[in-house]
mmCIF file of the N, C-alpha and C atoms, coordinates in Angstrom:
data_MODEL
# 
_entry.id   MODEL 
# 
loop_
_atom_site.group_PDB 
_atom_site.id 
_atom_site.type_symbol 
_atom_site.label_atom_id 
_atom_site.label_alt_id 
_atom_site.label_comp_id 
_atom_site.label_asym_id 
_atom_site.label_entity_id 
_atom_site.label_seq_id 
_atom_site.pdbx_PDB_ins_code 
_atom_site.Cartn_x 
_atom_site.Cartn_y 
_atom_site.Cartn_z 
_atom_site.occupancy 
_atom_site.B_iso_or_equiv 
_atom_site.pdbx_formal_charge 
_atom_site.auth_seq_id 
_atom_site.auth_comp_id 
_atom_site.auth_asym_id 
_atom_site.auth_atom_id 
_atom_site.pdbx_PDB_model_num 
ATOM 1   N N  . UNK A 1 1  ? 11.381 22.031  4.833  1.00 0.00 ? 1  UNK A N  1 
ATOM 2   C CA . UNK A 1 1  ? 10.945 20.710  5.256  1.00 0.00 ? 1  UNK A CA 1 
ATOM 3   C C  . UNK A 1 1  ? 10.340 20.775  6.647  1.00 0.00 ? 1  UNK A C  1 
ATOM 4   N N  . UNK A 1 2  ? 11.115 21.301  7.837  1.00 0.00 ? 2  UNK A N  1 
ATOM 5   C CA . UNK A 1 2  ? 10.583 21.396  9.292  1.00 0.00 ? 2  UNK A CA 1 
ATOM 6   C C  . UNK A 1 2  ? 9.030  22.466  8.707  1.00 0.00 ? 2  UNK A C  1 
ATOM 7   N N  . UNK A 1 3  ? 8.626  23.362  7.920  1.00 0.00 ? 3  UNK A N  1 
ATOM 8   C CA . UNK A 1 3  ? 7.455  24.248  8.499  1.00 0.00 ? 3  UNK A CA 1 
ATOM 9   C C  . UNK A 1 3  ? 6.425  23.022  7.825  1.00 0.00 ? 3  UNK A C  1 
ATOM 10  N N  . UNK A 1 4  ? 6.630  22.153  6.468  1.00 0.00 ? 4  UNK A N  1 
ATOM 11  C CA . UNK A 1 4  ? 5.636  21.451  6.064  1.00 0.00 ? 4  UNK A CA 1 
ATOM 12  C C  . UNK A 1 4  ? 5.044  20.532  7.265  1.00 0.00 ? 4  UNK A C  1 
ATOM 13  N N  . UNK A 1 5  ? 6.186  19.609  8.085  1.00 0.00 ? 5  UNK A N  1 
ATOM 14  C CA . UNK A 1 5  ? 6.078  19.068  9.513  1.00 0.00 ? 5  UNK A CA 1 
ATOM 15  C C  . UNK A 1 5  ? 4.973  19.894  9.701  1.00 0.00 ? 5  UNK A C  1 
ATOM 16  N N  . UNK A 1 6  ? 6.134  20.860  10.225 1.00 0.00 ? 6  UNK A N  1 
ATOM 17  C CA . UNK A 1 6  ? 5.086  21.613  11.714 1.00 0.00 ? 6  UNK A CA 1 
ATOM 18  C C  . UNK A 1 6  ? 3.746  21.078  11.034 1.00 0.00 ? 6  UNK A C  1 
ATOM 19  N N  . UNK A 1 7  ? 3.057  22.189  9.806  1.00 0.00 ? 7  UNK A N  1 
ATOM 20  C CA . UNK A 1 7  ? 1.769  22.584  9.585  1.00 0.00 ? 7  UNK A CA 1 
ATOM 21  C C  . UNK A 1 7  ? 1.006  21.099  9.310  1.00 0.00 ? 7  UNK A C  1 
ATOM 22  N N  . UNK A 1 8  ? 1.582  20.092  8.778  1.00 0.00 ? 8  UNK A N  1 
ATOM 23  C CA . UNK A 1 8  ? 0.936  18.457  9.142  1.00 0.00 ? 8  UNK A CA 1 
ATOM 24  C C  . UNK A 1 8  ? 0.874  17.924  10.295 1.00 0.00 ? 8  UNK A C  1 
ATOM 25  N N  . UNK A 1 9  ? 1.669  18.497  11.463 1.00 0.00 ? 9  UNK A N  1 
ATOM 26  C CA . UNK A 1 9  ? 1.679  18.577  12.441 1.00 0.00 ? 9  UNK A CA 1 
ATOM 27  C C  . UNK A 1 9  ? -0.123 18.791  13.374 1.00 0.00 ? 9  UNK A C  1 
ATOM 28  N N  . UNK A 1 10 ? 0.084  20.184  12.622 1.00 0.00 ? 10 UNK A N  1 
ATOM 29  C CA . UNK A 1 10 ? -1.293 21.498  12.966 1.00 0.00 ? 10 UNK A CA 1 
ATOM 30  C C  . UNK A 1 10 ? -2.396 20.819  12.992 1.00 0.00 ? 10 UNK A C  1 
ATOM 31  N N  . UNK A 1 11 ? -2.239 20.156  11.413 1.00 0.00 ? 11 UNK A N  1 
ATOM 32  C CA . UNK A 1 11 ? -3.895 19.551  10.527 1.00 0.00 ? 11 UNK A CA 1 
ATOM 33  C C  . UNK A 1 11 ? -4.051 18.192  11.082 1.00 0.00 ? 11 UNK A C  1 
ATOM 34  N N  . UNK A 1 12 ? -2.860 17.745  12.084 1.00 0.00 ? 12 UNK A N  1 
ATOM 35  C CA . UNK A 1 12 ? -3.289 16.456  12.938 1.00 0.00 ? 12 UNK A CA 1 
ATOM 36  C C  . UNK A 1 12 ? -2.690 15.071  12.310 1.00 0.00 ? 12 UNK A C  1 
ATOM 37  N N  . UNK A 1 13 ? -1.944 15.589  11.587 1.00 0.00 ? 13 UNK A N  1 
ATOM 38  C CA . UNK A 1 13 ? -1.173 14.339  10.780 1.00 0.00 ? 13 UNK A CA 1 
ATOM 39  C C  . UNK A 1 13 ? -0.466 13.944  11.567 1.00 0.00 ? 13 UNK A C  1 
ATOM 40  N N  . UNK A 1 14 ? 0.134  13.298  11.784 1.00 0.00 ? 14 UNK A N  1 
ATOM 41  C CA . UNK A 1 14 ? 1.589  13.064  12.100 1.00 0.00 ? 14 UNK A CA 1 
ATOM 42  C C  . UNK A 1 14 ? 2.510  11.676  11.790 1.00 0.00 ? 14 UNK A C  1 
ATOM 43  N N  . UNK A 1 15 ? 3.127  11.043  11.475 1.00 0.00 ? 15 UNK A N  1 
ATOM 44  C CA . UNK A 1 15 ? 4.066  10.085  10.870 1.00 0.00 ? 15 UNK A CA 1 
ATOM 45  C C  . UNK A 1 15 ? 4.229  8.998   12.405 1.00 0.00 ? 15 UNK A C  1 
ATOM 46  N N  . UNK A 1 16 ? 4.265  7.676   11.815 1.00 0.00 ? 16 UNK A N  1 
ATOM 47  C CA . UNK A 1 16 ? 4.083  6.167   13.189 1.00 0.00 ? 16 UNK A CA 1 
ATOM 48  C C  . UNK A 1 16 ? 5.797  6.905   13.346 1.00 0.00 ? 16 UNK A C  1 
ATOM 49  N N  . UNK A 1 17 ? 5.643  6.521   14.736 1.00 0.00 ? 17 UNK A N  1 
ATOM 50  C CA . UNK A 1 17 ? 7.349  6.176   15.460 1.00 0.00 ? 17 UNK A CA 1 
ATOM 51  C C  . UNK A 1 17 ? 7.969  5.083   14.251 1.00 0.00 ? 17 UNK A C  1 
ATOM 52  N N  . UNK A 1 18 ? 8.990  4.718   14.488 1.00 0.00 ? 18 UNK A N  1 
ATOM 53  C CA . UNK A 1 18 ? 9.641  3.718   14.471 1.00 0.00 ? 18 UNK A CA 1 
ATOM 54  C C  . UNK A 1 18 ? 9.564  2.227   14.288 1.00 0.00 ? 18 UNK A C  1 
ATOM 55  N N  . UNK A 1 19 ? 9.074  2.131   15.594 1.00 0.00 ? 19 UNK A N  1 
ATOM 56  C CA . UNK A 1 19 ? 8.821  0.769   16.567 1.00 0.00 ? 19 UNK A CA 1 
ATOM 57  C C  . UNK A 1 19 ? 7.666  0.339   15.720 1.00 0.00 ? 19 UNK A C  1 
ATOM 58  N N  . UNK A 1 20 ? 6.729  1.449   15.504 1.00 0.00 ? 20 UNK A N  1 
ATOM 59  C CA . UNK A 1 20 ? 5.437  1.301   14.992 1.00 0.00 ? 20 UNK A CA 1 
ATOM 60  C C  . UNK A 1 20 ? 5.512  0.469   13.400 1.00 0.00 ? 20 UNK A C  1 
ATOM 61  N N  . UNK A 1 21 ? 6.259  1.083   12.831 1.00 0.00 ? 21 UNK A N  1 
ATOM 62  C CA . UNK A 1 21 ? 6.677  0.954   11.480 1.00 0.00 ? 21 UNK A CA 1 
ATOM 63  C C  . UNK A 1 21 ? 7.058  -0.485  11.471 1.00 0.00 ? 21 UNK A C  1 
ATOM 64  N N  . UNK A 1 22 ? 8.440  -0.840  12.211 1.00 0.00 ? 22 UNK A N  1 
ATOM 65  C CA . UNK A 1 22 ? 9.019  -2.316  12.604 1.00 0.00 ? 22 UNK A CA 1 
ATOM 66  C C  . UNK A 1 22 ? 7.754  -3.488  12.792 1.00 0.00 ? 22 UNK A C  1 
ATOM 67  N N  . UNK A 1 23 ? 7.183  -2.839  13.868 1.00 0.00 ? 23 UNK A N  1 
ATOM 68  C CA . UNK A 1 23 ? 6.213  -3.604  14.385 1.00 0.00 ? 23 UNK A CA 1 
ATOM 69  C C  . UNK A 1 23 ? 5.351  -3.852  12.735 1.00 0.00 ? 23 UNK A C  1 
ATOM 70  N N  . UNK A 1 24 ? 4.737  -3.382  12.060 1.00 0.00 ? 24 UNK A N  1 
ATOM 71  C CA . UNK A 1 24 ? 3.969  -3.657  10.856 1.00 0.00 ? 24 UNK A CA 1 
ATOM 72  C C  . UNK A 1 24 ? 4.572  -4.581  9.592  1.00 0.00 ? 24 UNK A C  1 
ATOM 73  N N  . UNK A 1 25 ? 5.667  -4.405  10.005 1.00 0.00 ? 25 UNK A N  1 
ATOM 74  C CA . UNK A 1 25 ? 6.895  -5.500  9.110  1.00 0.00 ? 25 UNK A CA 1 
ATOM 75  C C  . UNK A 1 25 ? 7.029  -6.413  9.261  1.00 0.00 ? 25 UNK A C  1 
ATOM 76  N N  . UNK A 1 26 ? 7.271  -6.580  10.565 1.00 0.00 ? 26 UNK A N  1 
ATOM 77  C CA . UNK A 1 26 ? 7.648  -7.785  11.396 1.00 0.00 ? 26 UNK A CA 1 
ATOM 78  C C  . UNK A 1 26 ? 6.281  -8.339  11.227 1.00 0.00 ? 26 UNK A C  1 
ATOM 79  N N  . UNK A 1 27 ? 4.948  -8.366  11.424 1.00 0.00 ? 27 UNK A N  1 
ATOM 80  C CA . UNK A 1 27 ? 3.722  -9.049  11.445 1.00 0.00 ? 27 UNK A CA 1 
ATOM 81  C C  . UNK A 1 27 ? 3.404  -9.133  10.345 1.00 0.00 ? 27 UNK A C  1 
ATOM 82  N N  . UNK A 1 28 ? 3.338  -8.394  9.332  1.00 0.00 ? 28 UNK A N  1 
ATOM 83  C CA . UNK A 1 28 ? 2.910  -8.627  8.119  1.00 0.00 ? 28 UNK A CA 1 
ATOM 84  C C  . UNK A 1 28 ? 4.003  -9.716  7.421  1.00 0.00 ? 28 UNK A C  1 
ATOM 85  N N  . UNK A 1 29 ? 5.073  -10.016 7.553  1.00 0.00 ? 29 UNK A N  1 
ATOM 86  C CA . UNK A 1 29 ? 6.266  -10.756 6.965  1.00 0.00 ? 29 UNK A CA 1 
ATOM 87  C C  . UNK A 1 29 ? 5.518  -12.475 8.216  1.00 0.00 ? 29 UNK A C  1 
ATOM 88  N N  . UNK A 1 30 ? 5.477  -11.876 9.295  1.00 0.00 ? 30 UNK A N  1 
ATOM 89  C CA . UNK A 1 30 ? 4.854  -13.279 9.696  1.00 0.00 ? 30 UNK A CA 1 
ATOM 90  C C  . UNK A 1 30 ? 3.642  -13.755 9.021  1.00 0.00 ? 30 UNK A C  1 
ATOM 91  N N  . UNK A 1 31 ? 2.376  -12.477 8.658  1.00 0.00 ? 31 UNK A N  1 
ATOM 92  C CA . UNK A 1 31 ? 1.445  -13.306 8.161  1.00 0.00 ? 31 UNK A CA 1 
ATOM 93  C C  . UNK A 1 31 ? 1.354  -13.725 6.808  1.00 0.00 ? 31 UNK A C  1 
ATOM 94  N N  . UNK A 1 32 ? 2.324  -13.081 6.080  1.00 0.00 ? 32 UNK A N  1 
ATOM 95  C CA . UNK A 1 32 ? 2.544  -13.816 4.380  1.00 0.00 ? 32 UNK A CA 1 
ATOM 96  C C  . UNK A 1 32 ? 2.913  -15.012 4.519  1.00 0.00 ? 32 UNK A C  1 
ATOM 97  N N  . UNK A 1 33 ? 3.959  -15.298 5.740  1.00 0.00 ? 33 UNK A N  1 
ATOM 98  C CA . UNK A 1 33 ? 4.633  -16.394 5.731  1.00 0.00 ? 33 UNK A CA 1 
ATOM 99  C C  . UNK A 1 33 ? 3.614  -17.510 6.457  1.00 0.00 ? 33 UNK A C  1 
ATOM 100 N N  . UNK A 1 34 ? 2.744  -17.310 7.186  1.00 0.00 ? 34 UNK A N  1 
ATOM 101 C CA . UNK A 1 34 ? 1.694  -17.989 7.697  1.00 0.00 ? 34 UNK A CA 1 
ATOM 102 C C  . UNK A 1 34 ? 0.447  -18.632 6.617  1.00 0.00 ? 34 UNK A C  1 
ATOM 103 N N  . UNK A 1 35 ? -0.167 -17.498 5.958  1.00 0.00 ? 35 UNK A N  1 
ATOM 104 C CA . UNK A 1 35 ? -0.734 -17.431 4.920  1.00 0.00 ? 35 UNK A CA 1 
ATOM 105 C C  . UNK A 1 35 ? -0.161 -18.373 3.782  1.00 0.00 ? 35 UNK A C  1 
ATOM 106 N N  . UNK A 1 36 ? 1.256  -18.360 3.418  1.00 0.00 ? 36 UNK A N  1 
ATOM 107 C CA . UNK A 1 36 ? 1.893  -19.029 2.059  1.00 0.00 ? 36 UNK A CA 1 
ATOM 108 C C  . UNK A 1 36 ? 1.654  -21.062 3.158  1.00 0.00 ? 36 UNK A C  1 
ATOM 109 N N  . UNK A 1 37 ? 2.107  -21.116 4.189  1.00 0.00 ? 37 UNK A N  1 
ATOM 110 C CA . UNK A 1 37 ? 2.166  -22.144 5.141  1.00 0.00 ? 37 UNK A CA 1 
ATOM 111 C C  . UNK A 1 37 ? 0.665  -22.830 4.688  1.00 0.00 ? 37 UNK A C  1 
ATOM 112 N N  . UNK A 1 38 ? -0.296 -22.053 5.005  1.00 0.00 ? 38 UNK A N  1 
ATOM 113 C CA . UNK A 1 38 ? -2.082 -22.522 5.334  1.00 0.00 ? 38 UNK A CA 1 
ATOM 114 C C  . UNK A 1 38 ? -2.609 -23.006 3.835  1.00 0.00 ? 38 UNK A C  1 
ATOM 115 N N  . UNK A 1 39 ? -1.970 -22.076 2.899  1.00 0.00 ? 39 UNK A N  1 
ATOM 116 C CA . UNK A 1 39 ? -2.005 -21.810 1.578  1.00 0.00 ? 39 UNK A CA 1 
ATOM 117 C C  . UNK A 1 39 ? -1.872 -23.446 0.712  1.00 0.00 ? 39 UNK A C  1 
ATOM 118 N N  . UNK A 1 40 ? -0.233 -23.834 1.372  1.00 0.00 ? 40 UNK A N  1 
ATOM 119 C CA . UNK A 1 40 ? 0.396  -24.759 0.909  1.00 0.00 ? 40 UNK A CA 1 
ATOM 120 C C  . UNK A 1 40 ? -0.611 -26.267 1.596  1.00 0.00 ? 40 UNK A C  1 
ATOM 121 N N  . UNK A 1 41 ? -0.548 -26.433 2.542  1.00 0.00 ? 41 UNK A N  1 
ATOM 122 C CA . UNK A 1 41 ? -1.060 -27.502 3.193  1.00 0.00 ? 41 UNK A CA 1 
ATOM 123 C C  . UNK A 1 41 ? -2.370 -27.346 3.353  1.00 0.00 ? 41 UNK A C  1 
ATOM 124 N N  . UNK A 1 42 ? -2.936 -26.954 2.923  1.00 0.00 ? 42 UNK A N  1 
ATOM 125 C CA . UNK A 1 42 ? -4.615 -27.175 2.741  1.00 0.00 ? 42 UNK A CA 1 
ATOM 126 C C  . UNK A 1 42 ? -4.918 -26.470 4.362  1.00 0.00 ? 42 UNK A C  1 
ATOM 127 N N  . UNK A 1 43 ? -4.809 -26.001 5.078  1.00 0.00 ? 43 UNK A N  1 
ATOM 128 C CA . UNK A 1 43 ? -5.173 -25.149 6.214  1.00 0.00 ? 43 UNK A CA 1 
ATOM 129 C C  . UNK A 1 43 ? -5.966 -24.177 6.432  1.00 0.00 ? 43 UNK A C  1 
ATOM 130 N N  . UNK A 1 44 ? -7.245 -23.783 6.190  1.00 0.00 ? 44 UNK A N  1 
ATOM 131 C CA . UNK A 1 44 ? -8.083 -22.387 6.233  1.00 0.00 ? 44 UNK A CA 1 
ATOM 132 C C  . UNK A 1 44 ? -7.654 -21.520 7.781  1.00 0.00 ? 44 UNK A C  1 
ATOM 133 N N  . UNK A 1 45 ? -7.595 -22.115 8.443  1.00 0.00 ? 45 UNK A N  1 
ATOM 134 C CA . UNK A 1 45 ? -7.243 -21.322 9.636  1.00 0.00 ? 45 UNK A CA 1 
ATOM 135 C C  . UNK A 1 45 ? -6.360 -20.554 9.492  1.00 0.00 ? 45 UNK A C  1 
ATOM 136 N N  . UNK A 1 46 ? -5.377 -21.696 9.407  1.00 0.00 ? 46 UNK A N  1 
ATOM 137 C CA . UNK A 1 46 ? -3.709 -20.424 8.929  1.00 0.00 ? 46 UNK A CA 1 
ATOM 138 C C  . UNK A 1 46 ? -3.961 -19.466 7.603  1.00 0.00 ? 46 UNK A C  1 
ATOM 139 N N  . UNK A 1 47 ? -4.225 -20.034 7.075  1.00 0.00 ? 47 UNK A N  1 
ATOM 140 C CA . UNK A 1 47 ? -4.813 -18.741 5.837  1.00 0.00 ? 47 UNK A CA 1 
ATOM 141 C C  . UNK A 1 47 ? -5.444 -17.615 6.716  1.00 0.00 ? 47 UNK A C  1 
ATOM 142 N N  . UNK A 1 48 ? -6.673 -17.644 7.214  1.00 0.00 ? 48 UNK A N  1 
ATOM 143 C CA . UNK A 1 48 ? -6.570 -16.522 8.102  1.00 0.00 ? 48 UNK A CA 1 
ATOM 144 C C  . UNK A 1 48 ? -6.269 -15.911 9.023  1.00 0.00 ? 48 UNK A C  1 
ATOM 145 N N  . UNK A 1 49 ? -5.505 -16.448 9.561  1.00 0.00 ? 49 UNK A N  1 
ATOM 146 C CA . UNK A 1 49 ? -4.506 -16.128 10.359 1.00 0.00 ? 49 UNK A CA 1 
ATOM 147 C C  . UNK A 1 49 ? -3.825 -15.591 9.922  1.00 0.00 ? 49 UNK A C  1 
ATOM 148 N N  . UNK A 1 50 ? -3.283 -15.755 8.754  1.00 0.00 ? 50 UNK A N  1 
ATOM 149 C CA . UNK A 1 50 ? -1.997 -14.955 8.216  1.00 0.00 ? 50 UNK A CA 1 
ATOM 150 C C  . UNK A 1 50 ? -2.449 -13.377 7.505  1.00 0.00 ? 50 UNK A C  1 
ATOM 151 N N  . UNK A 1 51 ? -3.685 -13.864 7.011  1.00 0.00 ? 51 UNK A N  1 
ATOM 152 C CA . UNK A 1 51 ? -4.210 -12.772 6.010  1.00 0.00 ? 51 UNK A CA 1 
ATOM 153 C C  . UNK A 1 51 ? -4.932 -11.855 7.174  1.00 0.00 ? 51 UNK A C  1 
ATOM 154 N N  . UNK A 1 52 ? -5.362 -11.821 9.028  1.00 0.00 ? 52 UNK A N  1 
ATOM 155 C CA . UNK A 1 52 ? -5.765 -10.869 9.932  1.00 0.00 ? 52 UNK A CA 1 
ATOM 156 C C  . UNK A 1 52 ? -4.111 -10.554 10.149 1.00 0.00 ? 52 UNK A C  1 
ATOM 157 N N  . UNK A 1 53 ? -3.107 -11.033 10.057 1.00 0.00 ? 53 UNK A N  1 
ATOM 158 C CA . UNK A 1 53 ? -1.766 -10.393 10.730 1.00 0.00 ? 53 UNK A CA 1 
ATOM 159 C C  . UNK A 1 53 ? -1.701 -9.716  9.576  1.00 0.00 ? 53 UNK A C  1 
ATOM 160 N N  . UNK A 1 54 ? -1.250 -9.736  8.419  1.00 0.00 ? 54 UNK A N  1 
ATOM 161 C CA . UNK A 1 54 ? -0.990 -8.805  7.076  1.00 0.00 ? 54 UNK A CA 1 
ATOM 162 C C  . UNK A 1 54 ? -2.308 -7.720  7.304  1.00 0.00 ? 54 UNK A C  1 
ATOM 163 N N  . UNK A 1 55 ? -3.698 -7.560  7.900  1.00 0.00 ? 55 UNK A N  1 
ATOM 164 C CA . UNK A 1 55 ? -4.178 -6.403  7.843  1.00 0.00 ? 55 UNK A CA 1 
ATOM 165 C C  . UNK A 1 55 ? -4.692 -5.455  8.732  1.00 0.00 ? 55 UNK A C  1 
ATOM 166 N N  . UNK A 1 56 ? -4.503 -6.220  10.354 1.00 0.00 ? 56 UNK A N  1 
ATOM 167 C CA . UNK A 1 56 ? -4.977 -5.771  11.032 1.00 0.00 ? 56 UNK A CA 1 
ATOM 168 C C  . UNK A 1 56 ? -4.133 -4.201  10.740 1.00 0.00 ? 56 UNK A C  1 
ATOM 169 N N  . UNK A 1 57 ? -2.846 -4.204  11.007 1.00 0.00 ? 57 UNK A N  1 
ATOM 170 C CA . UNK A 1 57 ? -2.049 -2.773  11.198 1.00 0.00 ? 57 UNK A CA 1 
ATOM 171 C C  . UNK A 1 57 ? -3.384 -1.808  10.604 1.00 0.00 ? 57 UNK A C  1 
ATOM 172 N N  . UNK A 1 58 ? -3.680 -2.012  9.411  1.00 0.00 ? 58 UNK A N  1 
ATOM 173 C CA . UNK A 1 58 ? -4.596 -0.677  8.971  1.00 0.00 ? 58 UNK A CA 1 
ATOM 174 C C  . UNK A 1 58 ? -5.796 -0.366  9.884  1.00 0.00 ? 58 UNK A C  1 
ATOM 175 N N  . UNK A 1 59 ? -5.693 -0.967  10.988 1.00 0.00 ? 59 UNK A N  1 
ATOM 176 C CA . UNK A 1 59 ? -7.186 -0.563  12.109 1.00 0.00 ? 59 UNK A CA 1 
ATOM 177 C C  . UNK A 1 59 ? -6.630 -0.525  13.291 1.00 0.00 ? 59 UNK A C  1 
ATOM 178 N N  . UNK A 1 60 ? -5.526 -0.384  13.306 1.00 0.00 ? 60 UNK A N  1 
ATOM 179 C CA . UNK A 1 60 ? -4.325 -0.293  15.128 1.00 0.00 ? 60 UNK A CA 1 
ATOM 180 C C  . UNK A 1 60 ? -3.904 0.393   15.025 1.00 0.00 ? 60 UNK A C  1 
ATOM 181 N N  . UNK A 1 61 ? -3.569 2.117   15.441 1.00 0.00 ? 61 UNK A N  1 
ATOM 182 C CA . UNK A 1 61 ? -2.915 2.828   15.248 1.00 0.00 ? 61 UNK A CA 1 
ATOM 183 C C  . UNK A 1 61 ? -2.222 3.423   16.568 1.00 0.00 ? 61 UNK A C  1 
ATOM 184 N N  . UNK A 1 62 ? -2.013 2.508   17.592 1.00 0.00 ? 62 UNK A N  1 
ATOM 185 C CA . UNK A 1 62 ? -1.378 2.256   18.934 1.00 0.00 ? 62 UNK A CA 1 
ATOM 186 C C  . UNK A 1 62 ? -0.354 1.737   18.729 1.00 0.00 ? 62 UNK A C  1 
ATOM 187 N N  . UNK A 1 63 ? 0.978  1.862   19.077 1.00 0.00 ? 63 UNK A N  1 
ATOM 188 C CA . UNK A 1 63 ? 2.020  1.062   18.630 1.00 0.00 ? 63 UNK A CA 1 
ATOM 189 C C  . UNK A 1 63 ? 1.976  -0.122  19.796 1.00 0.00 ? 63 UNK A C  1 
ATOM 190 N N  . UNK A 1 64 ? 1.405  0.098   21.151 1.00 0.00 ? 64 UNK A N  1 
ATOM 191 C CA . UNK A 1 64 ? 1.173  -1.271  22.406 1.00 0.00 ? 64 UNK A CA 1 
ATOM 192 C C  . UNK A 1 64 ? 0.333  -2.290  21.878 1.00 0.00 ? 64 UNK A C  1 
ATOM 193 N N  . UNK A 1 65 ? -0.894 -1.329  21.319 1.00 0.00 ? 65 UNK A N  1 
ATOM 194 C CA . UNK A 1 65 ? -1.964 -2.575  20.783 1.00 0.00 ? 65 UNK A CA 1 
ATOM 195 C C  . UNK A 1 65 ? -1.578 -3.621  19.137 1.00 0.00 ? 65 UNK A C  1 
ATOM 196 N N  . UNK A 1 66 ? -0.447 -2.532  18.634 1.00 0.00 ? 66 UNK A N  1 
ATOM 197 C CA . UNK A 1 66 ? -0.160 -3.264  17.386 1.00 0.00 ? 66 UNK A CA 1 
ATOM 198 C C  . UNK A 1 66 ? 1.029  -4.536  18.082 1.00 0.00 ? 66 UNK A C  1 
ATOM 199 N N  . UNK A 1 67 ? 1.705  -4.473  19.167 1.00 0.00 ? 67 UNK A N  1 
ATOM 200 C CA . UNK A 1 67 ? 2.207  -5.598  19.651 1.00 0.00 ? 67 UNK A CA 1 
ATOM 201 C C  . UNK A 1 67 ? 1.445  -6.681  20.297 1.00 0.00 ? 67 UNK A C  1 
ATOM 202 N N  . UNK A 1 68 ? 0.547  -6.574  20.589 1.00 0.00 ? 68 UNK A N  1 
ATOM 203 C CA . UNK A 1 68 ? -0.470 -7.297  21.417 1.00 0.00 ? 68 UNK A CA 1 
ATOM 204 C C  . UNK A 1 68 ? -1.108 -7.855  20.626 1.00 0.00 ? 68 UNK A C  1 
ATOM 205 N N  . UNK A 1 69 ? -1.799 -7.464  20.006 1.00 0.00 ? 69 UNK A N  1 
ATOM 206 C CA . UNK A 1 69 ? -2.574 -8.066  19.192 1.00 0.00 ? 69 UNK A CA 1 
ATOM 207 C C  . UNK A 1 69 ? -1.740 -9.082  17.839 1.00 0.00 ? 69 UNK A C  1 
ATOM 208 N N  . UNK A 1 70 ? -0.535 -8.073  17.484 1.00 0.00 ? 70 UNK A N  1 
ATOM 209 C CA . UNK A 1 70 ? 0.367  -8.956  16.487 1.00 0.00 ? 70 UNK A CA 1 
ATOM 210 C C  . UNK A 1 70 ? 0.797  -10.547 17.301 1.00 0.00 ? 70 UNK A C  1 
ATOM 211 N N  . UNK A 1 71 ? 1.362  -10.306 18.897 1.00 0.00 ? 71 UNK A N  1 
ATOM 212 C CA . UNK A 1 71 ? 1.503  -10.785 19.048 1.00 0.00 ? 71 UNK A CA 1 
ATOM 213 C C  . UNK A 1 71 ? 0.503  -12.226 19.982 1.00 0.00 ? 71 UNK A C  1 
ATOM 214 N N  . UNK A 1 72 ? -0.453 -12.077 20.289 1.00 0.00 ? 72 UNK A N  1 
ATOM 215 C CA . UNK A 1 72 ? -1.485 -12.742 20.144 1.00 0.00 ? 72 UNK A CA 1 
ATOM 216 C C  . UNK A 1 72 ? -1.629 -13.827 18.820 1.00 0.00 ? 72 UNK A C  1 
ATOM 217 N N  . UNK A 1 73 ? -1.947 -13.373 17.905 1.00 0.00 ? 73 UNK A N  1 
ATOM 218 C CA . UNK A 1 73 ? -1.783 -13.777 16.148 1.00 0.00 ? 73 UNK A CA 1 
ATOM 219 C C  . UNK A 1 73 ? -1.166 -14.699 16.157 1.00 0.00 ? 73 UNK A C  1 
ATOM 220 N N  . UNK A 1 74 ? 0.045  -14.473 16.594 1.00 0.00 ? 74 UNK A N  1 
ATOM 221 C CA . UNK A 1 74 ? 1.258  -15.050 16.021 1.00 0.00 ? 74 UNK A CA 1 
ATOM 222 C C  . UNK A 1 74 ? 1.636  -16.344 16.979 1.00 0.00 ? 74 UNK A C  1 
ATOM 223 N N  . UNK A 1 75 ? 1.187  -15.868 18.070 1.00 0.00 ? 75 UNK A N  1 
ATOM 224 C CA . UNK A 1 75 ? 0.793  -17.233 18.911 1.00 0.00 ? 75 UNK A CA 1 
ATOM 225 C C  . UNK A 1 75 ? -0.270 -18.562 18.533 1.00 0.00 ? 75 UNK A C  1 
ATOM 226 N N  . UNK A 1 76 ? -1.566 -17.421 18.345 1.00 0.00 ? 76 UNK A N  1 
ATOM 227 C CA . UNK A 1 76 ? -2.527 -18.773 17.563 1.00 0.00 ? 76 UNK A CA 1 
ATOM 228 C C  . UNK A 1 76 ? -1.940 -19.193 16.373 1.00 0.00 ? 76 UNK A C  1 
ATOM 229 N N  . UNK A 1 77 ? -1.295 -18.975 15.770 1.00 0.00 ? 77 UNK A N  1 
ATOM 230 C CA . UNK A 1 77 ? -0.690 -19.069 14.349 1.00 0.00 ? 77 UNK A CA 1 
ATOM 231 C C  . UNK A 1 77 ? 0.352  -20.354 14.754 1.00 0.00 ? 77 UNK A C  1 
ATOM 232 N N  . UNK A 1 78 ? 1.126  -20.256 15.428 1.00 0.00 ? 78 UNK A N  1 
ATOM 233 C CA . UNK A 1 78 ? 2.042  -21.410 16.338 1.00 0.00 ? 78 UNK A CA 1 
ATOM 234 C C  . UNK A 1 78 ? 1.254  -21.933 16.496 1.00 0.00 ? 78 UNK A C  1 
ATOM 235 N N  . UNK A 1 79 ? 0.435  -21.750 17.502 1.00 0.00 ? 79 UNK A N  1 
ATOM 236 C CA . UNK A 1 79 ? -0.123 -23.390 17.768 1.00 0.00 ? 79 UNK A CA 1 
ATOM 237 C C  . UNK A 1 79 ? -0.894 -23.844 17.117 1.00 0.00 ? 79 UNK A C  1 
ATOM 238 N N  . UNK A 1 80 ? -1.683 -22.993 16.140 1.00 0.00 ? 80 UNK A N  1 
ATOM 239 C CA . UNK A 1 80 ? -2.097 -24.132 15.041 1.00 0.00 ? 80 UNK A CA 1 
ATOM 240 C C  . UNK A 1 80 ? -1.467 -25.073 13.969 1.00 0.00 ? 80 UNK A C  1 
ATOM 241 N N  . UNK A 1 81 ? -0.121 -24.912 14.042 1.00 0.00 ? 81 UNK A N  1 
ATOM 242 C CA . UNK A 1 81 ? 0.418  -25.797 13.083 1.00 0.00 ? 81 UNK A CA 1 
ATOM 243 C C  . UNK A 1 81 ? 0.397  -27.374 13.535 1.00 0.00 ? 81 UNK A C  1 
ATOM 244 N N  . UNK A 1 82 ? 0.400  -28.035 13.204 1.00 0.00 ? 82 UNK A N  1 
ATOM 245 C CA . UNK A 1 82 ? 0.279  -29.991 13.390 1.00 0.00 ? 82 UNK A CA 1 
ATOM 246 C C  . UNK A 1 82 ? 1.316  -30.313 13.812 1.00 0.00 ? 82 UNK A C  1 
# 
């Protein structure tokens, strides 16, 4: 198991921290739940709002910028509700 590491290691792979992982959970669970919100009450904003938090992660591969930006989101996402 450690030499497969290493050599994915080599070829430049390597596996998100933790935090990173959390962090993609935590925002994506906010933007379903944002999304189902915008969904329900006739809202296009929150619809996308919810549906950029569920995808940004696949274009952030910073675990600082995946908080920043999640959390940005999740702010306009608050204050757009009525």
């Amino acid at each position: 198991m450690q030499d497969s590491l290493e050599i994915a290691r080599e070829l430049g792979l390597e596996l998100p921290s933790p935090a990173y992982l959390a962090g993609v959970v935590v925002f994506s669970l906010i933007g379903i739940a944002a999304w189902w919100y915008g969904k329900r009450r006739g809202r296009s904003r929150m619809r996308w709002l919810g549906l950029a938090l569920m995808l940004y992660p696949y274009v952030v591969w910073q675990t600082w910028l995946l908080y920043v930006v999640g959390a940005g989101l999740s702010i306009a996402a608050w204050l757009d509700r009525p």
